[in-house]
KEMI-508496 format. One record per residue (C-alpha): residue number from 1; residue in three letters; x, y, z. Coordinates in nm, 3 decimals. Layout:
BEGIN
  seq  type       c1       c2       c3
  NUM   Ala        X        Y        Z
...
***
This chain:
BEGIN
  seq  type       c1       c2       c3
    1   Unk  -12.549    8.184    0.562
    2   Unk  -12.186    8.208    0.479
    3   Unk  -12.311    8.099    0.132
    4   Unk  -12.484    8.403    0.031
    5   Unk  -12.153    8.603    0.104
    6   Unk  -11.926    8.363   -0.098
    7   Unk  -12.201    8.321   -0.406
    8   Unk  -12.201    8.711   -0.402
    9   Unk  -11.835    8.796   -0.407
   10   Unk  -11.821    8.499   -0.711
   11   Unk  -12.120    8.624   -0.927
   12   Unk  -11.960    8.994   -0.921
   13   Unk  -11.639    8.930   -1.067
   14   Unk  -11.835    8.833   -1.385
   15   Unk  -11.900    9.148   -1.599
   16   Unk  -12.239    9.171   -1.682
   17   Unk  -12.265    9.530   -1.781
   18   Unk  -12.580    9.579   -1.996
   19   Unk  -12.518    9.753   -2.348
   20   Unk  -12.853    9.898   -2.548
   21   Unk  -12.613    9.965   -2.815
   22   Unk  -12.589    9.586   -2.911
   23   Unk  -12.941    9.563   -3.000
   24   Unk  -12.918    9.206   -2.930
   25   Unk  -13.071    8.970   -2.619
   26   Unk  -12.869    8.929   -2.401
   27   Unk  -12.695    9.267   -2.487
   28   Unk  -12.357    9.141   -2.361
   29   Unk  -12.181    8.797   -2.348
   30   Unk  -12.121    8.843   -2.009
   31   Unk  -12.456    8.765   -1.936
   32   Unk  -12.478    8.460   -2.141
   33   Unk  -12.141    8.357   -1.915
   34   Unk  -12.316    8.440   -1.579
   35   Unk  -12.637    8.210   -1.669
   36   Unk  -12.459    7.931   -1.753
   37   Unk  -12.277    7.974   -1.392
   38   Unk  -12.650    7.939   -1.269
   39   Unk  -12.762    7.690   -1.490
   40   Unk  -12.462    7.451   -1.326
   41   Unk  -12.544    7.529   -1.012
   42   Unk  -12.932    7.481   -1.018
   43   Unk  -12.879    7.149   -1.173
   44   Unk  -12.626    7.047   -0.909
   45   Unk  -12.938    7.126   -0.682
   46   Unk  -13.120    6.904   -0.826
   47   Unk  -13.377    7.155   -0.972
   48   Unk  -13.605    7.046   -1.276
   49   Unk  -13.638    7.208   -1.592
   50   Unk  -13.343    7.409   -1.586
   51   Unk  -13.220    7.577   -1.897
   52   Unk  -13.091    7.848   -2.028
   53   Unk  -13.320    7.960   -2.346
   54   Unk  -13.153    8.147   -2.628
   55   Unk  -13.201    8.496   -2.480
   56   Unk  -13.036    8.394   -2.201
   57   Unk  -13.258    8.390   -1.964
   58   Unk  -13.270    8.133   -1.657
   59   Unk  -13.530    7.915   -1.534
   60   Unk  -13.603    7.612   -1.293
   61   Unk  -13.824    7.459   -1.076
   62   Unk  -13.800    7.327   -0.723
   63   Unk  -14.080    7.052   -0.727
   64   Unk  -14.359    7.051   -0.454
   65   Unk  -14.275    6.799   -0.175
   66   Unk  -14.652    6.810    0.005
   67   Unk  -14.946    6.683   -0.165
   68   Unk  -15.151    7.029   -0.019
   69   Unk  -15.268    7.225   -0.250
   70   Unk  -15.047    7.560   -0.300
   71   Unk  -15.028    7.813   -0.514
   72   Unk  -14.701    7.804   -0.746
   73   Unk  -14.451    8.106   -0.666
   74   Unk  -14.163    8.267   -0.809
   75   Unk  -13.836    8.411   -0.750
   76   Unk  -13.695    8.665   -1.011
   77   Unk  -13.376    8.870   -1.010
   78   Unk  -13.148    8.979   -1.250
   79   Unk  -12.806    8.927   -1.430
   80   Unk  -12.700    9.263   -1.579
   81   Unk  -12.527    9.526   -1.370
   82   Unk  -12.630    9.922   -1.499
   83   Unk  -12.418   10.043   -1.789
   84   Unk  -12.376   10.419   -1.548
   85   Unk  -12.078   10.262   -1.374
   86   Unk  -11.814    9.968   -1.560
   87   Unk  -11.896    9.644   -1.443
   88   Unk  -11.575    9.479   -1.559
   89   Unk  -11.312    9.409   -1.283
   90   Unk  -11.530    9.421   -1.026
   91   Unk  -11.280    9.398   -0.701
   92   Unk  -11.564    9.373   -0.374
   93   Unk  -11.401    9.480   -0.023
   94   Unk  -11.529    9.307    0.281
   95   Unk  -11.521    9.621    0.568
   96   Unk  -11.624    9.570    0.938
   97   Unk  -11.778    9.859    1.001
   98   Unk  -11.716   10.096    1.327
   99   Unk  -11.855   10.441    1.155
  100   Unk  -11.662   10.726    0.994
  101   Unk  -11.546   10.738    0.630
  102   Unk  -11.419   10.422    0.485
  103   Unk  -11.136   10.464    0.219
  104   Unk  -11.241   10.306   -0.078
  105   Unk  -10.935   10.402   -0.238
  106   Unk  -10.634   10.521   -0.103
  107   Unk  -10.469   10.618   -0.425
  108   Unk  -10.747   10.780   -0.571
  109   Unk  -10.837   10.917   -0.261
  110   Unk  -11.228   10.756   -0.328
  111   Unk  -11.392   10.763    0.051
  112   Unk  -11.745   10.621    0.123
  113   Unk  -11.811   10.836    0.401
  114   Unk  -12.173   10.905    0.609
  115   Unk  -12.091   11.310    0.498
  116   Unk  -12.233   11.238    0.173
  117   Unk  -12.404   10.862    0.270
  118   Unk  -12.556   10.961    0.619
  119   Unk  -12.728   10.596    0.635
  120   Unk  -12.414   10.412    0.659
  121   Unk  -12.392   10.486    1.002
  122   Unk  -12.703   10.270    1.023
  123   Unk  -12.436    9.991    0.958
  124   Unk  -12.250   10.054    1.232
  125   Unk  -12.105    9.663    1.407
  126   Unk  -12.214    9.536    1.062
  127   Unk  -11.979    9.362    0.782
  128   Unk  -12.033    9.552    0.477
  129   Unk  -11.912    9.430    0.122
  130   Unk  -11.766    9.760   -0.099
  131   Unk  -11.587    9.881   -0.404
  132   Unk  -11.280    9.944   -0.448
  133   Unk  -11.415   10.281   -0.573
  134   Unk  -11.313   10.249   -0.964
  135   Unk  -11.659   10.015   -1.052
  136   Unk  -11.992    9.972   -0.947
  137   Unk  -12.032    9.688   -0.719
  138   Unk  -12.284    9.476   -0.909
  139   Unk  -12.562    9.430   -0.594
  140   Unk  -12.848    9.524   -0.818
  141   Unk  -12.877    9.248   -0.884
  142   Unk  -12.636    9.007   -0.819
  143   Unk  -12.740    9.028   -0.410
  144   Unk  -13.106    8.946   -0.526
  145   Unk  -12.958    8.604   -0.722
  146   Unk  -12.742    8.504   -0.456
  147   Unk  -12.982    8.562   -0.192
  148   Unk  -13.250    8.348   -0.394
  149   Unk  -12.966    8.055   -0.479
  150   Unk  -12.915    8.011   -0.121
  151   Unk  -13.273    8.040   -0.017
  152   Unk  -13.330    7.738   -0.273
  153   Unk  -13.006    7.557   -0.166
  154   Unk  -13.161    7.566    0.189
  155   Unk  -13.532    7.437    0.056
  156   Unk  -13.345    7.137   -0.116
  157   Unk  -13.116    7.050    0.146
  158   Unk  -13.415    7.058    0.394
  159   Unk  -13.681    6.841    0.319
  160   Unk  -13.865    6.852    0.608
  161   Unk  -13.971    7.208    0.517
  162   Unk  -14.291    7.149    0.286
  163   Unk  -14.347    7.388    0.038
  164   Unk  -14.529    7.399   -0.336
  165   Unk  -14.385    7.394   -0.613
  166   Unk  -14.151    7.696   -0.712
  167   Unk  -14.035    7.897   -0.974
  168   Unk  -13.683    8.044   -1.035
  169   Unk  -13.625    8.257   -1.313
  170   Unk  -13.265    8.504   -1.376
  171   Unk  -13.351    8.764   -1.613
  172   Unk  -13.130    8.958   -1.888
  173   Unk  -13.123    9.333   -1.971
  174   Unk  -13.358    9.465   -1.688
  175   Unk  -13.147    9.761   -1.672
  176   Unk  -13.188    9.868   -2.002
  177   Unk  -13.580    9.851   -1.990
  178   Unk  -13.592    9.470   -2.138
  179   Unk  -13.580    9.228   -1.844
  180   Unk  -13.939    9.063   -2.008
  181   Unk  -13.878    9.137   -2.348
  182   Unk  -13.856    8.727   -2.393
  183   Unk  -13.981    8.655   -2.077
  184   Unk  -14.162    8.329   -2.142
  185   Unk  -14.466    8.346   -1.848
  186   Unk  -14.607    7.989   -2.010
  187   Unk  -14.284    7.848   -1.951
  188   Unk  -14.219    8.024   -1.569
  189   Unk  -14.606    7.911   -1.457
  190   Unk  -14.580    8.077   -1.126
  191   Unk  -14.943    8.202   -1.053
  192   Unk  -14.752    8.498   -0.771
  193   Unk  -14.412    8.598   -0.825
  194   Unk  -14.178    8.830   -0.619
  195   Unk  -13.847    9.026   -0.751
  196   Unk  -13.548    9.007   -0.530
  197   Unk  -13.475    9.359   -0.630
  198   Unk  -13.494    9.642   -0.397
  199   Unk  -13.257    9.836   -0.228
  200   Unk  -13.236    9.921    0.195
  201   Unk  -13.315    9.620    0.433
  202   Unk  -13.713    9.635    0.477
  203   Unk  -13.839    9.759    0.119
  204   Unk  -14.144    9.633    0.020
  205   Unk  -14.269    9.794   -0.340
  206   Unk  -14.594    9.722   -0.530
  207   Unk  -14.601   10.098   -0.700
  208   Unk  -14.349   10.196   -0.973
  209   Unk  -14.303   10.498   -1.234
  210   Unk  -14.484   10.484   -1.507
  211   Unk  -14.210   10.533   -1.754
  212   Unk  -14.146   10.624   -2.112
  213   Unk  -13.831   10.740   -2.292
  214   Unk  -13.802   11.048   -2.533
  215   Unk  -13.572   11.167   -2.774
  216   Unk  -13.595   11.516   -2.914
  217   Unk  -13.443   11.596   -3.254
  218   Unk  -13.297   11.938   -3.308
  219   Unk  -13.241   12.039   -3.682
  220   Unk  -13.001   12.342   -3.741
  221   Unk  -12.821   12.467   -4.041
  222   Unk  -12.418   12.545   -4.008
  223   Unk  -12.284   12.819   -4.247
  224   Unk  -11.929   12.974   -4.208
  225   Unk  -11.955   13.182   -3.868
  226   Unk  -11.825   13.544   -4.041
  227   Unk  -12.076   13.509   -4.305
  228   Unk  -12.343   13.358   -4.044
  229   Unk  -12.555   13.646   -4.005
  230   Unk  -12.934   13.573   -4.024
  231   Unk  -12.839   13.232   -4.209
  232   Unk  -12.689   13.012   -3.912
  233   Unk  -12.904   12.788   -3.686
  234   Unk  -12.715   12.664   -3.416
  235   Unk  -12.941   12.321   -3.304
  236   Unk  -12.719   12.301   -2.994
  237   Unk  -12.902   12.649   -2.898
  238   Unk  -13.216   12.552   -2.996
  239   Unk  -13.205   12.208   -2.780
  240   Unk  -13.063   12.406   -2.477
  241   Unk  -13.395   12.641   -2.499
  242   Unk  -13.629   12.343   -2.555
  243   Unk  -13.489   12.215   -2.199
  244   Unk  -13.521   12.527   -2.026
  245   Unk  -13.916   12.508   -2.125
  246   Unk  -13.949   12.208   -1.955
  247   Unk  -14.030   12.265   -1.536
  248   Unk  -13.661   12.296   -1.372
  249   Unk  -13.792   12.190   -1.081
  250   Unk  -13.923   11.834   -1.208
  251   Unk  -13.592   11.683   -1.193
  252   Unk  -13.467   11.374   -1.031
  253   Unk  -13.229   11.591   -0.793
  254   Unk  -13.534   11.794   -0.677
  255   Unk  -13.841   11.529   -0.641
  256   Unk  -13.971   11.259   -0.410
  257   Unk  -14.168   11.043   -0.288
  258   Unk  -14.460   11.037   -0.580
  259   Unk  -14.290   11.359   -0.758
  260   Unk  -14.247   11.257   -1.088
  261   Unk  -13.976   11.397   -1.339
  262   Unk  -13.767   11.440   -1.684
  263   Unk  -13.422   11.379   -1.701
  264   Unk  -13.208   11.455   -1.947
  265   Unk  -12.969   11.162   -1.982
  266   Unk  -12.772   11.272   -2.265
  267   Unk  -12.644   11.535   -2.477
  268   Unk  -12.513   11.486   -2.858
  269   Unk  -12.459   11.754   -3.064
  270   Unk  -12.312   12.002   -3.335
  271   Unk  -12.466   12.292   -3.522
  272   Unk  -12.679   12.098   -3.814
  273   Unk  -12.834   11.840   -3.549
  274   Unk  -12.832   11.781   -3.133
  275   Unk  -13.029   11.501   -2.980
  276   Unk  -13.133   11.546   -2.626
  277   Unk  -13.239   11.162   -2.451
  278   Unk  -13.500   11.182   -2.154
  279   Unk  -13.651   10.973   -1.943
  280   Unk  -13.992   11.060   -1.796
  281   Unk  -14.178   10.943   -1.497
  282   Unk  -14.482   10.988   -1.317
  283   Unk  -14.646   10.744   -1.080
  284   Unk  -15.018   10.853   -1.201
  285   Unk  -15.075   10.769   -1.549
  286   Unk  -15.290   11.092   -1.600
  287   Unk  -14.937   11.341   -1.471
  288   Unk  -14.731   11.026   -1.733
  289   Unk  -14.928   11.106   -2.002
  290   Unk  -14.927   11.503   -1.956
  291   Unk  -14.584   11.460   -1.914
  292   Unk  -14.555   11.270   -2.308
  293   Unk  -14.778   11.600   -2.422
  294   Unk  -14.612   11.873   -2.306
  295   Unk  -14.261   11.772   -2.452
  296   Unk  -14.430   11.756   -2.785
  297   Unk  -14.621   12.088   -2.696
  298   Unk  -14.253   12.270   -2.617
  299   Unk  -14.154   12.160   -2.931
  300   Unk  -14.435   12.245   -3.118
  301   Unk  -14.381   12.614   -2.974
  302   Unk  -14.007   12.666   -3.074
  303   Unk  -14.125   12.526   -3.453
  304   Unk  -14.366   12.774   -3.446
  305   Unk  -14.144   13.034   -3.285
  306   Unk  -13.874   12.999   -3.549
  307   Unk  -14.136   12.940   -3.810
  308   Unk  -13.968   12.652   -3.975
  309   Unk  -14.003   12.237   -3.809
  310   Unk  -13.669   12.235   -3.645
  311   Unk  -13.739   12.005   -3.348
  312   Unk  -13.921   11.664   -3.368
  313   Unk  -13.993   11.449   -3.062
  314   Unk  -13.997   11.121   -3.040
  315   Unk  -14.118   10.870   -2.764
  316   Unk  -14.123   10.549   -2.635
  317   Unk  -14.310   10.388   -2.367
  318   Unk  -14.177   10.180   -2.150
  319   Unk  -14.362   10.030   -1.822
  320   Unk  -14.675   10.080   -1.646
  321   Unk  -14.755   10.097   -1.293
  322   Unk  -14.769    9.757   -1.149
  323   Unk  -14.987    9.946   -0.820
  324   Unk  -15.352    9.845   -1.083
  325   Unk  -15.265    9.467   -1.078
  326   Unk  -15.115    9.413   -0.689
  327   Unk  -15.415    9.598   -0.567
  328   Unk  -15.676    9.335   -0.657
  329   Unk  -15.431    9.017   -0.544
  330   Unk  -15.319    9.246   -0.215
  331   Unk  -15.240    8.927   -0.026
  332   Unk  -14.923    8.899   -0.221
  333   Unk  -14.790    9.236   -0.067
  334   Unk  -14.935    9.078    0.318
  335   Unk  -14.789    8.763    0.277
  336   Unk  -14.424    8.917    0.179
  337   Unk  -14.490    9.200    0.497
  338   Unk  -14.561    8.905    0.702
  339   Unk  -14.236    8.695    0.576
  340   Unk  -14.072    8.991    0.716
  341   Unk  -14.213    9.061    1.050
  342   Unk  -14.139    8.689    1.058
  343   Unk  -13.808    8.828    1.043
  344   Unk  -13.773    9.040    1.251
  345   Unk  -13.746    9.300    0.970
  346   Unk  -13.977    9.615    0.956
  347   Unk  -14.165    9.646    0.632
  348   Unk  -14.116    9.940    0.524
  349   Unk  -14.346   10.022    0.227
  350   Unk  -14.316   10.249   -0.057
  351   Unk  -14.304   10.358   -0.408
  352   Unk  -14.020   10.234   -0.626
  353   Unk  -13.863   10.553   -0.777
  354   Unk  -13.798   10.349   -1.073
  355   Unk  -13.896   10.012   -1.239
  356   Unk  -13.831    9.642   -1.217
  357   Unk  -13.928    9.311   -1.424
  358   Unk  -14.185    9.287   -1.165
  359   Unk  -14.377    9.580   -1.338
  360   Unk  -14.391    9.476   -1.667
  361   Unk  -14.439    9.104   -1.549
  362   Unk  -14.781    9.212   -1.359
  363   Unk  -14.910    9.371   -1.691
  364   Unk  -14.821    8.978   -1.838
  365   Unk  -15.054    8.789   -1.593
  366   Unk  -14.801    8.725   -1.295
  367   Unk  -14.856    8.965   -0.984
  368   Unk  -14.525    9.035   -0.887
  369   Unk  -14.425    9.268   -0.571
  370   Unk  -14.046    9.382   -0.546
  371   Unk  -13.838    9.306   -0.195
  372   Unk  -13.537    9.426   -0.118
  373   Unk  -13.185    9.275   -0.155
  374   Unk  -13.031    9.495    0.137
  375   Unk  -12.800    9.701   -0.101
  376   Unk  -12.690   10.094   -0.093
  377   Unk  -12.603   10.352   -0.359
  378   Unk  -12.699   10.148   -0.666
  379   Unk  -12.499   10.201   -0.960
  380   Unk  -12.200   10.395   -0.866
  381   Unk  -11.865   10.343   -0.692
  382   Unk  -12.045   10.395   -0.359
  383   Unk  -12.255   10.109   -0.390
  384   Unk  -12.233    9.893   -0.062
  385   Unk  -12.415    9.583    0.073
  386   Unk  -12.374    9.467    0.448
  387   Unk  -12.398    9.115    0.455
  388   Unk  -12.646    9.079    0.744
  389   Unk  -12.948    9.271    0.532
  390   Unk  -12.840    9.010    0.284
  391   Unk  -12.836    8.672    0.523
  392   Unk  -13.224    8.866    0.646
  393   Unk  -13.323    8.889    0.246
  394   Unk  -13.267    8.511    0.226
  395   Unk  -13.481    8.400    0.559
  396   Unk  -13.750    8.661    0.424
  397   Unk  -13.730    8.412    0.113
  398   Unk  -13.773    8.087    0.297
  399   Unk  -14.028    8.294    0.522
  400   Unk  -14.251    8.384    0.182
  401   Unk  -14.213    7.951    0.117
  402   Unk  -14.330    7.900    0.450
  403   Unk  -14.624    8.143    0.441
  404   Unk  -14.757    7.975    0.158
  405   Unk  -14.723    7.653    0.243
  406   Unk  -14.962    7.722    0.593
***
């Protein structure tokens, strides 16, 4: 199990940092430099069909070795780390862990402490892998790769342990909404699949956000400020008040559980023209699509407030709620509780307060449930892993194999 560790620490160091800015697939050469890692190492398996296609994405198959008849599964995680936090230098810290804070950085005076994390003292007698508190730590989803690697590693190097045939696939851009954008489901041919993409030890998701982005467009008109009377329109004003019409209470910091929200992700602005960028959520499509209408209704009420078409908004959807398309194949969410208890891990499941492939993927014909990688504080310079919930995500792999197989 030592493996998953030493894979982990190696695949972090390699900046993958998504970048929507690019407008290209893969959106970074980093990601191009981390598949072809992958693409070695699968063939050294002995894996068939291995390639890297010009998107950069990853696939491979681990042949059946029984003559029974079982369905084909997959294994999906992916190579880009979130562009909130840099992804470039990445220096991981391996910390045994006896509670209290642990000093992430003594110079910058950067603690990781159970004040602000209370879980971590969950941890406690546990080796957990850190940041050195000036990156993100690269776990979503570099955890989820190395823990499938290994898993596979195992399969090949045992033999004895019959299994179908399965599916490995290491996808580009999922943090930027466009882990399937060239997903190739002819190509993966895994009837099931499963995303090695959650967070705490134990998640099991088959419901995500629905989820849509919006961009709203604030005209103004910038005139000399001593001669501005009745003549300036300040759009930086103007966007401020269209935000305070949205609910202040349906905001990330202040929902749960099946809450949804909009949150305002960025700000860029002067006095002739602001841009506000959203994201929306809602787990039921009817609250998702009320959510669409009433930012075009507040913005249809300040036009008609300052009598002139000063705010435009414009929207993009993004996923669906995988929940419509697990619920008829529900044995893929039983077999995966099952791996678990199999485990000794306790399923724990719930709604994914966000998205993965795995959404978008069930929409494209392949049922695909999300498990978790064992990782904390996604995204940030808190972000922590202990290695055990890792070394558990990789039996929970072999256990999914096995449940198959029987």
């Amino acid at each position: 199990m030592k493996r998953v560790q030493d894979r982990f620490l190696e695949y972090v160091k390699i900046n993958t940092t998504a970048d929507e800015s690019t407008g290209t697939t893969p959106s970074f050469k980093g990601e191009f430099d981390l598949a072809n890692v992958l693409e070695k190492e699968l063939k050294a398996f002995g894996l068939k069909d291995v390639e890297v296609c010009e998107h950069g994405y990853v696939y491979g198959t681990l042949p059946a070795n029984t003559d029974k008849e079982i369905p084909v599964i997959g294994f999906i995680s992916h190579m880009d780390t979130s562009p909130d936090m840099t992804g470039e230098n990445v220096n991981p810290q391996v910390v045994k862990y006896d509670g209290g804070d642990i000093i992430l950085n003594k110079e910058k005076n950067i603690v990781l402490s159970p004040k602000e994390f209370p879980e971590l003292e969950d941890y406690k007698g546990k080796e957990l892998i850190t940041t050195d508190g000036t990156t993100l730590l690269g776990a979503d989803d570099k955890a989820g790769i190395s823990e499938i690697m290994t898993a596979i590693e195992y399969l090949v190097e045992h033999p004895e342990i019959k299994h179908g045939e399965i599916r490995i696939a290491f996808t580009p851009d999922e943090e930027i909404g466009e882990g399937t954008k060239f997903f190739n489901v002819d190509k993966f041919g895994a009837k099931y699949a499963y995303t090695i993409d959650g967070g705490t030890i134990g998640e099991l998701e088959y419901e995500n956000f629905n989820a849509a982005s919006g961009k709203v467009i604030v005209k103004g008109r910038n005139v000399h400020p001593g001669y501005a009377y009745n003549k300036m329109i300040n759009s930086m004003k103007i966007a401020l008040e269209f935000d305070a019409l949205l609910p202040q209470m349906e905001v990330p910091e202040k929902t749960n559980g099946y809450e949804g929200f909009f949150h305002l992700t960025d700000i860029k602005g002067e006095v002739e023209e602001t841009t506000l960028s959203y994201i929306i959520r809602d787990f039921s499509f009817e609250g998702y699509k009320n959510r669409m209408n009433l930012m075009k209704e507040k913005a249809k009420e300040l036009n008609e407030k300052y009598k002139m078409q000063l705010v435009e908004v414009e929207i993009k959807e993004s996923y669906r709620n995988m929940k419509e398309k697990i619920e008829p194949v529900m044995f893929v969410v039983e077999n995966a509780k099952l791996a678990m208890e199999m485990s000794s891990v306790v399923p724990n499941i719930r709604p994914i307060r966000g998205g993965t492939d795995g959404a978008r993927l069930s929409f494209m014909g392949v049922p695909t449930p999300n498990i978790f990688t064992g990782g904390e504080n996604f995204h940030g310079k808190y972000e922590y892993i202990p290695i055990e919930s890792m070394e558990k995500a990789v039996e929970v792999i072999l256990n999914i194999v096995n449940v198959y197989a029987k």
